[in-house]
N, CA, C and O atoms as CSV, one atom per row, in Angstrom:
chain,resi,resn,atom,element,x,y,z
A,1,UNK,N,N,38.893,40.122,53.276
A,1,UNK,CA,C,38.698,40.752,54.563
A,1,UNK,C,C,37.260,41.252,54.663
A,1,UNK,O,O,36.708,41.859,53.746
A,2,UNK,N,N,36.819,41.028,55.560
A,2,UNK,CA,C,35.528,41.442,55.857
A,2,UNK,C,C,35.345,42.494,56.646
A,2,UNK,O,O,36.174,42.729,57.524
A,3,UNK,N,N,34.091,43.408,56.448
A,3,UNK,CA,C,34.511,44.720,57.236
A,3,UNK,C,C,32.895,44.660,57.669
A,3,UNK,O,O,32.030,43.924,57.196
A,4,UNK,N,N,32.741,45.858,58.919
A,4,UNK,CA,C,31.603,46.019,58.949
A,4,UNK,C,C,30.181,46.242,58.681
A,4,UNK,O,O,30.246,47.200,57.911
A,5,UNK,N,N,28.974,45.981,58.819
A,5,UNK,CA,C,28.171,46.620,57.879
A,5,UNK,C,C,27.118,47.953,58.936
A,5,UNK,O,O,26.614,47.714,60.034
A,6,UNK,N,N,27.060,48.953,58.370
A,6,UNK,CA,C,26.113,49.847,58.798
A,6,UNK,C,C,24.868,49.159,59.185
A,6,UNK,O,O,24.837,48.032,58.689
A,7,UNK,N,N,23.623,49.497,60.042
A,7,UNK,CA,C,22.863,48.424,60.383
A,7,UNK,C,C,21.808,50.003,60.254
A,7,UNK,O,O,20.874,49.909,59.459
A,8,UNK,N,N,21.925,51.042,60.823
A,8,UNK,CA,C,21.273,52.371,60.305
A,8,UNK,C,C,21.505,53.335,61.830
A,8,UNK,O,O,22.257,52.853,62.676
A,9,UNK,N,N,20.895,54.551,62.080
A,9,UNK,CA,C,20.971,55.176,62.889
A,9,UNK,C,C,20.311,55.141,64.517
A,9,UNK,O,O,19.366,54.354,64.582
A,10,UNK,N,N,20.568,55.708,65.585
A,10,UNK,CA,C,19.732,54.755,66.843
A,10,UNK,C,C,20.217,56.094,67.056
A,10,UNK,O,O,20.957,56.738,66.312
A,11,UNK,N,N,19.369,56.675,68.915
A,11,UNK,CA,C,19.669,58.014,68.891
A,11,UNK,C,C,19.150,57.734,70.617
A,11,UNK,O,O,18.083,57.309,71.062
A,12,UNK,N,N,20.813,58.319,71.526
A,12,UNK,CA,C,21.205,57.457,72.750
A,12,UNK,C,C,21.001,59.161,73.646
A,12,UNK,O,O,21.520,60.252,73.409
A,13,UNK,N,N,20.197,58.797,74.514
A,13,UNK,CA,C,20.384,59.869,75.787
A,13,UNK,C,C,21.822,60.329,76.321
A,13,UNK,O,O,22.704,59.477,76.219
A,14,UNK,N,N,22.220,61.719,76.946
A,14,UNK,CA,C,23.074,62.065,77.284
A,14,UNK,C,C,24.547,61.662,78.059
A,14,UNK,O,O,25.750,61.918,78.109
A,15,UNK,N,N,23.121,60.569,78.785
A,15,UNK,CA,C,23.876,59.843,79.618
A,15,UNK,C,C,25.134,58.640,79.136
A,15,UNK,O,O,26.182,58.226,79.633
A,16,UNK,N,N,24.538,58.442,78.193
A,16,UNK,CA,C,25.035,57.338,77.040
A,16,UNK,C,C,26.383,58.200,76.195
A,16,UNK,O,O,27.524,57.747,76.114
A,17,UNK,N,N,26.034,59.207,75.756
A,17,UNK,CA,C,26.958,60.147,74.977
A,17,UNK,C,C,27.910,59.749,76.117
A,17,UNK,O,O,28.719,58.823,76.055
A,18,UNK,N,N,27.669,60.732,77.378
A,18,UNK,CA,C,28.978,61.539,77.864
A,18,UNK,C,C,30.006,60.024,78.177
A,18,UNK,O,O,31.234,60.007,78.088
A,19,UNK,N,N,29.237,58.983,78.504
A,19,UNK,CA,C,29.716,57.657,79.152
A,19,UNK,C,C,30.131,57.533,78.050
A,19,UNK,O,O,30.460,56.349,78.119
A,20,UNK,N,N,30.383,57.837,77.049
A,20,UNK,CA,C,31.571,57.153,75.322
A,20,UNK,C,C,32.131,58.412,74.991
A,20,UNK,O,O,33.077,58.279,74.215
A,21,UNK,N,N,31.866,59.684,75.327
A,21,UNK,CA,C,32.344,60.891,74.518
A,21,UNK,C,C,33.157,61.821,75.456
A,21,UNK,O,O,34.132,62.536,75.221
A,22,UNK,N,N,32.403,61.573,76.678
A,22,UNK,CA,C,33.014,62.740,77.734
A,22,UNK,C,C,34.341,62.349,78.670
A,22,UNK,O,O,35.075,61.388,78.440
A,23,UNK,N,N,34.463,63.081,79.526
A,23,UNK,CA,C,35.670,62.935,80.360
A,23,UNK,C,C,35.000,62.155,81.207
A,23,UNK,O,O,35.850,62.077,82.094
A,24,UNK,N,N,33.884,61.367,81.678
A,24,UNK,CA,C,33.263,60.789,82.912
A,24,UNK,C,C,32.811,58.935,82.671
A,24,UNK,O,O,33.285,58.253,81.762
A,25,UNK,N,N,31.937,58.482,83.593
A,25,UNK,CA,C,31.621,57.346,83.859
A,25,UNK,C,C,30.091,57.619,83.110
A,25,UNK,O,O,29.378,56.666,82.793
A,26,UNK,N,N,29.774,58.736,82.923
A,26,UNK,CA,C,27.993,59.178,81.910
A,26,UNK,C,C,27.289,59.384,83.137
A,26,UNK,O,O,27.785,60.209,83.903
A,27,UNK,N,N,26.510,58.956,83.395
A,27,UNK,CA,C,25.994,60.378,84.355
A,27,UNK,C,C,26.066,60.575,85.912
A,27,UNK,O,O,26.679,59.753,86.592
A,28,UNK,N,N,25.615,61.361,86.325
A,28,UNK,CA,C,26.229,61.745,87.728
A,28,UNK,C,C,25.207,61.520,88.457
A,28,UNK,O,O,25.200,62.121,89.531
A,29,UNK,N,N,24.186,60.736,88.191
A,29,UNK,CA,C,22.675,59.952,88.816
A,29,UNK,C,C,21.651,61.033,88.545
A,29,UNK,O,O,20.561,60.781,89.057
A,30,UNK,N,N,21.717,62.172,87.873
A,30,UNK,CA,C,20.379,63.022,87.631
A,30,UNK,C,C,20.461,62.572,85.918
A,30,UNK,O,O,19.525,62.733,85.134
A,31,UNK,N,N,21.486,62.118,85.647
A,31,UNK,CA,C,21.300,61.967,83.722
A,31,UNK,C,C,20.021,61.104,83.659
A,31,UNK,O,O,19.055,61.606,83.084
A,32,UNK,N,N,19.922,60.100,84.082
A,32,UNK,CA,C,18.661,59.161,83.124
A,32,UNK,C,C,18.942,58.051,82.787
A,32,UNK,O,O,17.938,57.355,82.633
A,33,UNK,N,N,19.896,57.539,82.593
A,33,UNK,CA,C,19.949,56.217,82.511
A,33,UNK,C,C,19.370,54.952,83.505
A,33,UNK,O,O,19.495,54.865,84.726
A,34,UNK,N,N,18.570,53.829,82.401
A,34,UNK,CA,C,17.474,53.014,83.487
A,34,UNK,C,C,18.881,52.204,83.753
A,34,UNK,O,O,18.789,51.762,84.898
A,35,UNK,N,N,20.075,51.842,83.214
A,35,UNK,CA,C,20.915,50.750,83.998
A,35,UNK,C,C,22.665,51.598,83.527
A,35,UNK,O,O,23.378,52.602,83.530
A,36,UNK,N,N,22.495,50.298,83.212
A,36,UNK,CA,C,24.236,51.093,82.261
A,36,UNK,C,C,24.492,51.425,81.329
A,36,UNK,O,O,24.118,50.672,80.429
A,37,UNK,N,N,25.093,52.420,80.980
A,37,UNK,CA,C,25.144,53.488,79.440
A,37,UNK,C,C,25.800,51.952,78.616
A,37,UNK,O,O,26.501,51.045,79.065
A,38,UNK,N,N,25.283,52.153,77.436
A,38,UNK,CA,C,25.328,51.160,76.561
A,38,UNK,C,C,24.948,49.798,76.617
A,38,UNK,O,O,25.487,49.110,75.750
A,39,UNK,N,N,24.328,49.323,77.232
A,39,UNK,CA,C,23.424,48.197,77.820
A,39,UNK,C,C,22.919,47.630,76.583
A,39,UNK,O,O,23.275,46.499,76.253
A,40,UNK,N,N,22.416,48.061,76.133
A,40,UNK,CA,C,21.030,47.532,75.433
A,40,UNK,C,C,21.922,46.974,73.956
A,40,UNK,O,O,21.657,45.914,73.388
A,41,UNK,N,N,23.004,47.941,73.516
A,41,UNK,CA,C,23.680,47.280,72.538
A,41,UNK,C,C,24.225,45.963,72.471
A,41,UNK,O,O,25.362,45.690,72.858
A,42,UNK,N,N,23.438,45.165,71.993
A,42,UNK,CA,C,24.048,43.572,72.093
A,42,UNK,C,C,25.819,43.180,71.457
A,42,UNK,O,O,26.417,43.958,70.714
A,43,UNK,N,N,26.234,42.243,71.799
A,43,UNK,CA,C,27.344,42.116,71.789
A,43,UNK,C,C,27.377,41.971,70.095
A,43,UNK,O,O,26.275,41.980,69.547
A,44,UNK,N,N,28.615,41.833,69.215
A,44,UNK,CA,C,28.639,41.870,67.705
A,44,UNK,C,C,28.714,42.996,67.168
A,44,UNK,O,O,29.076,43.061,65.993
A,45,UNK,N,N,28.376,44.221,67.927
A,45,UNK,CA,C,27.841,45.255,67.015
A,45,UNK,C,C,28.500,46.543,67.713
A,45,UNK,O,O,28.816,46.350,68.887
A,46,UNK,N,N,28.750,47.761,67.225
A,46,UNK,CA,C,29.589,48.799,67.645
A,46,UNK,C,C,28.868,50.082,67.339
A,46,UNK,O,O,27.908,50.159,66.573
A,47,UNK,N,N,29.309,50.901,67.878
A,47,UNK,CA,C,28.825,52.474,67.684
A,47,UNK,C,C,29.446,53.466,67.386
A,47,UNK,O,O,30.204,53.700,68.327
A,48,UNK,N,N,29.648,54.690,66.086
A,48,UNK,CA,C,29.976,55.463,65.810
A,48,UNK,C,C,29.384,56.888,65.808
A,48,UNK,O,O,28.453,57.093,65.029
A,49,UNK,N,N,29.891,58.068,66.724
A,49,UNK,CA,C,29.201,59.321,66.461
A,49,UNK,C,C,28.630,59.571,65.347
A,49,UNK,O,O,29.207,59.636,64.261
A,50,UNK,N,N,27.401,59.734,65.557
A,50,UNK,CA,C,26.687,60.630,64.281
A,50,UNK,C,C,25.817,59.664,63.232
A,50,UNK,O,O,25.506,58.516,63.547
A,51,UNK,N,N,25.435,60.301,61.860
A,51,UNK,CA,C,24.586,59.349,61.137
A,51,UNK,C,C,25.651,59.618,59.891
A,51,UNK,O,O,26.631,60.354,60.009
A,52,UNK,N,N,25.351,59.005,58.853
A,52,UNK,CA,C,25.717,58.901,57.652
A,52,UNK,C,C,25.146,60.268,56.839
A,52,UNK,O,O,24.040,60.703,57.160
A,53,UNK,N,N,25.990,60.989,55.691
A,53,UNK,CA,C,25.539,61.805,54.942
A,53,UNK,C,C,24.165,61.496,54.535
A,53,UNK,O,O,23.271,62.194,55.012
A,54,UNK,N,N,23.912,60.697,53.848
A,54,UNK,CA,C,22.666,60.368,53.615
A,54,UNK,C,C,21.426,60.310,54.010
A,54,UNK,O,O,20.360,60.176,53.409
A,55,UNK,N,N,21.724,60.434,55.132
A,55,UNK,CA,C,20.443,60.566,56.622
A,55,UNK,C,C,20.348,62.309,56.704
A,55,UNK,O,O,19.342,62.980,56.935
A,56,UNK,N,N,21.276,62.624,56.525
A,56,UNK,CA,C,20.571,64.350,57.197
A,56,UNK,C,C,19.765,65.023,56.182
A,56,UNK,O,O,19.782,65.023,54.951
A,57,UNK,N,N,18.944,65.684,57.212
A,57,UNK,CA,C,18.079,66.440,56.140
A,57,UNK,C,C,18.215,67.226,54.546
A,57,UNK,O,O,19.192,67.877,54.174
A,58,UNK,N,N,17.055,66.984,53.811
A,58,UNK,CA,C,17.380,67.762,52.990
A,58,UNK,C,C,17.681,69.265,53.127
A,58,UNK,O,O,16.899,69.918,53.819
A,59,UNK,N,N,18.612,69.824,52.610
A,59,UNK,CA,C,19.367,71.367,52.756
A,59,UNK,C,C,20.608,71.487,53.481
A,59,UNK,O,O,21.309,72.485,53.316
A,60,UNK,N,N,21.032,70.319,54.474
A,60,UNK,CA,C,22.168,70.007,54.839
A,60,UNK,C,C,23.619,69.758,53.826
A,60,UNK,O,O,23.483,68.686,53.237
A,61,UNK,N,N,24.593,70.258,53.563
A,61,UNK,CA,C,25.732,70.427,52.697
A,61,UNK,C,C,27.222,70.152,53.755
A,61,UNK,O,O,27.551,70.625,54.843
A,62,UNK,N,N,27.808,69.260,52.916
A,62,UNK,CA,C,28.648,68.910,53.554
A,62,UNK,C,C,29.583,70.046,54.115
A,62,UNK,O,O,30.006,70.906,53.343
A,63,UNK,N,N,29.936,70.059,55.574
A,63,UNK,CA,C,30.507,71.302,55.821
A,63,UNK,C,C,29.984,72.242,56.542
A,63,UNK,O,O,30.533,73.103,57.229
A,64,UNK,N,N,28.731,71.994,56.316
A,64,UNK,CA,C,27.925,72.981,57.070
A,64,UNK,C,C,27.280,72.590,58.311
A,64,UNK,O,O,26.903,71.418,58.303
A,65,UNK,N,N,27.043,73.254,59.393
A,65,UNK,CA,C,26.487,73.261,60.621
A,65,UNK,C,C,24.879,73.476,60.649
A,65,UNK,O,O,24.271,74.522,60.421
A,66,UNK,N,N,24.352,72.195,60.992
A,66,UNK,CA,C,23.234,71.180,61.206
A,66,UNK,C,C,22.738,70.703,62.160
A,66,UNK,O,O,23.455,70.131,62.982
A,67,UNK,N,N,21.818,70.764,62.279
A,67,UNK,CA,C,21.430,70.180,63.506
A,67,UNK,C,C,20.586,68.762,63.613
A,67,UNK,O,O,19.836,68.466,64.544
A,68,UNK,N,N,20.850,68.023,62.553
A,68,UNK,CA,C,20.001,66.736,62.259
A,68,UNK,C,C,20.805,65.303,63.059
A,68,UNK,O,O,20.412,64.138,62.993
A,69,UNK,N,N,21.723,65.694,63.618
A,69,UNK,CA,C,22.172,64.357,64.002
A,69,UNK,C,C,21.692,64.808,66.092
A,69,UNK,O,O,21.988,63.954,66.928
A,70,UNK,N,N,21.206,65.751,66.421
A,70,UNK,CA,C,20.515,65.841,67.779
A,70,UNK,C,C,19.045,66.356,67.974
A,70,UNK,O,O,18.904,67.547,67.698
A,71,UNK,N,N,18.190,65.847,68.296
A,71,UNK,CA,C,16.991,66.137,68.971
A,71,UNK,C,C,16.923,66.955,70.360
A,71,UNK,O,O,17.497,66.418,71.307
A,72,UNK,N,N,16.455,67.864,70.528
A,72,UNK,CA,C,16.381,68.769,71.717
A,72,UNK,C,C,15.873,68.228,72.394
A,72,UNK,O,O,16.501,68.177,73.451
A,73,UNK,N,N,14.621,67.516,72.429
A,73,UNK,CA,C,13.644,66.392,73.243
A,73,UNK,C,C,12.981,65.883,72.416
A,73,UNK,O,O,12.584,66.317,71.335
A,74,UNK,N,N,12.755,64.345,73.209
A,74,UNK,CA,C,12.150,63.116,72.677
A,74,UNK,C,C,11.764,62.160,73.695
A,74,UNK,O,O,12.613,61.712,74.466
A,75,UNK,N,N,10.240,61.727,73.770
A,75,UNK,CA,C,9.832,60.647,75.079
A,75,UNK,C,C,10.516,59.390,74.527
A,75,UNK,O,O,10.532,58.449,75.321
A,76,UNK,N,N,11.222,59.125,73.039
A,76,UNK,CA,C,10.891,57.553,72.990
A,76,UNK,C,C,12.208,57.272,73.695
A,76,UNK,O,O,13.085,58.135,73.729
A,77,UNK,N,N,12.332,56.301,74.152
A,77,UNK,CA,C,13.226,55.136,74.635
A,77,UNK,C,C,14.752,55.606,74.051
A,77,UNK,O,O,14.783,56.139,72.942
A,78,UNK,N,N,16.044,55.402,74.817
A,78,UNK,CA,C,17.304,56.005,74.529
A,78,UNK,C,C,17.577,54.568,73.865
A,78,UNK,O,O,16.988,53.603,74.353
A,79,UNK,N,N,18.267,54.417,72.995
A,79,UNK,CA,C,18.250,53.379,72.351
A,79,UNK,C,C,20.089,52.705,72.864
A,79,UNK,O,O,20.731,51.815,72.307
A,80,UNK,N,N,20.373,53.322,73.755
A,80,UNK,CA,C,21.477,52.844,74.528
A,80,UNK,C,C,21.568,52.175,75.597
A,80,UNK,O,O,22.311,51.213,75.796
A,81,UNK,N,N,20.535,52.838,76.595
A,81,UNK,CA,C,20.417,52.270,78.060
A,81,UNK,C,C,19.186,51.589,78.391
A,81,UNK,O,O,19.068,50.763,79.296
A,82,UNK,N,N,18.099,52.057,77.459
A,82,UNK,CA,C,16.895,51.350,77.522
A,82,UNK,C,C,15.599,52.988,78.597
A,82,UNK,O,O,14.411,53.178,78.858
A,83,UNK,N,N,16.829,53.620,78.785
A,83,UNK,CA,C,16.000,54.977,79.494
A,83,UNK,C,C,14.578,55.731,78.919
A,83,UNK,O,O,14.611,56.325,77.842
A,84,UNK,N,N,14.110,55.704,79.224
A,84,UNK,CA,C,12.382,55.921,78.801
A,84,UNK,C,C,12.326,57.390,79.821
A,84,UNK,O,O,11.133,57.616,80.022
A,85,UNK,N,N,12.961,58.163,80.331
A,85,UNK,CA,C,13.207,59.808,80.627
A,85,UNK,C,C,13.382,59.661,79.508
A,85,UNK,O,O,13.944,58.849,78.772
A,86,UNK,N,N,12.397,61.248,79.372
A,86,UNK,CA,C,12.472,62.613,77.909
A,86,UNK,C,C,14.150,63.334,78.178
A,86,UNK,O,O,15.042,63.167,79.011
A,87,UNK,N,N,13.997,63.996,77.242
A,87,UNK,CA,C,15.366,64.305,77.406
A,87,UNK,C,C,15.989,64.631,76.052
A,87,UNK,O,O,15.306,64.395,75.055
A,88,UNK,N,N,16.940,65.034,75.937
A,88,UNK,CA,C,18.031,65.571,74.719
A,88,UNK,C,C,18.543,64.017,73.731
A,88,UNK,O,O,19.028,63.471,74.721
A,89,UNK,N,N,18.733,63.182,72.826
A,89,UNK,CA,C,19.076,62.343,72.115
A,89,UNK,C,C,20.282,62.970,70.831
A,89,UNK,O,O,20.313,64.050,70.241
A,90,UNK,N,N,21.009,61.995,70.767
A,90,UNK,CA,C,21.970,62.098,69.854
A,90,UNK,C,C,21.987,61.106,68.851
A,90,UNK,O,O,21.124,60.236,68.972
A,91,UNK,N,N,22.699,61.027,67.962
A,91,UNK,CA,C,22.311,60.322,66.609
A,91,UNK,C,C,23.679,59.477,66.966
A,91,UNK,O,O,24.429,60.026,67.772
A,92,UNK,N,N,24.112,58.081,66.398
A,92,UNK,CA,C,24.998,57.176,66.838
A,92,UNK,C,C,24.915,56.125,65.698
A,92,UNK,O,O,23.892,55.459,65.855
A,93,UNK,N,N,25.517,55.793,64.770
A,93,UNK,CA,C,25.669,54.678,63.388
A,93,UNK,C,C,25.881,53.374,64.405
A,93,UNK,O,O,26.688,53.392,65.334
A,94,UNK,N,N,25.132,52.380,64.120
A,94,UNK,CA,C,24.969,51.274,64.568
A,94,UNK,C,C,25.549,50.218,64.082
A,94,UNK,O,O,24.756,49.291,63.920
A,95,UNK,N,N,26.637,49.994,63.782
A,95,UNK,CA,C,27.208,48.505,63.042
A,95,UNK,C,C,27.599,47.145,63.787
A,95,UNK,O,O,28.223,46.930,64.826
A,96,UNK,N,N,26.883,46.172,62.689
A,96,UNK,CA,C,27.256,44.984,62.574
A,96,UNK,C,C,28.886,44.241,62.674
A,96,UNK,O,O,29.547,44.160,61.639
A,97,UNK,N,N,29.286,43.871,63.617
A,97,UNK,CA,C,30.946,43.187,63.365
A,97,UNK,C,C,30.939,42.111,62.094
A,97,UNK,O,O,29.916,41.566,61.678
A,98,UNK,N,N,32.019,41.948,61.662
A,98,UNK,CA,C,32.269,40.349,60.957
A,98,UNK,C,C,32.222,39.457,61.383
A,98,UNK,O,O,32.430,38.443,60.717
C-alpha cells in the first residue's frame, strides 16, 4: 500500500483557511483572495492543518502553545489562491497522493 508523501510546509491567506476550516465559502470579498481559495494547489496533492513537529521553532515542546505555524503579516504570495494582499498566513503540510 502506498501512502502519501509530505512534500513540506506552504502558508495560505485567511481566505483559504476559513474556505477549508470555517463555517463559510472563505471570504466575504474583503478577504483577499486573487481567484478561488485553493486554486493554485494542483491536482495529486492534498492539504493538512499545520506543519510537522520538526518545523517549529526551536523552544517549541510538544503540548505547548506556539505560535510558529501563523505569521501575523507577510507580502509574499498565499500559496493557496495565488493572492499577493499582505495579510495574516497560516502554515498547511502539503502532500503528494499515490
Amino acid at each position: 500500500m502506498k501512502t502519501s508523501v509530505a512534500i513540506g510546509t506552504i502558508w495560505v491567506c485567511l481566505c483559504c483557511l476559513f474556505a477549508r476550516e470555517g463555517d463559510g465559502d472563505g471570504c466575504d470579498g474583503n478577504g483577499g483572495c486573487a481567484g478561488d481559495p485553493w486554486a493554485e494547489i494542483p491536482d495529486g496533492y492534498t492539504v493538512t492543518l499545520g506543519m510537522f513537529r520538526e518545523e517549529h521553532a526551536d523552544g517549541c515542546k510538544e503540548g505547548d502553545e506556539c505560535d510558529c505555524e501563523r505569521r501575523t503579516f507577510s507580502w509574499r504570495p498565499c500559496e493557496g489562491c495565488g493572492s499577493s494582499l499582505g495579510g495574516e498566513r497560516q502554515a498547511y503540510t502539503l502532500w503528494q497522493e499515490p
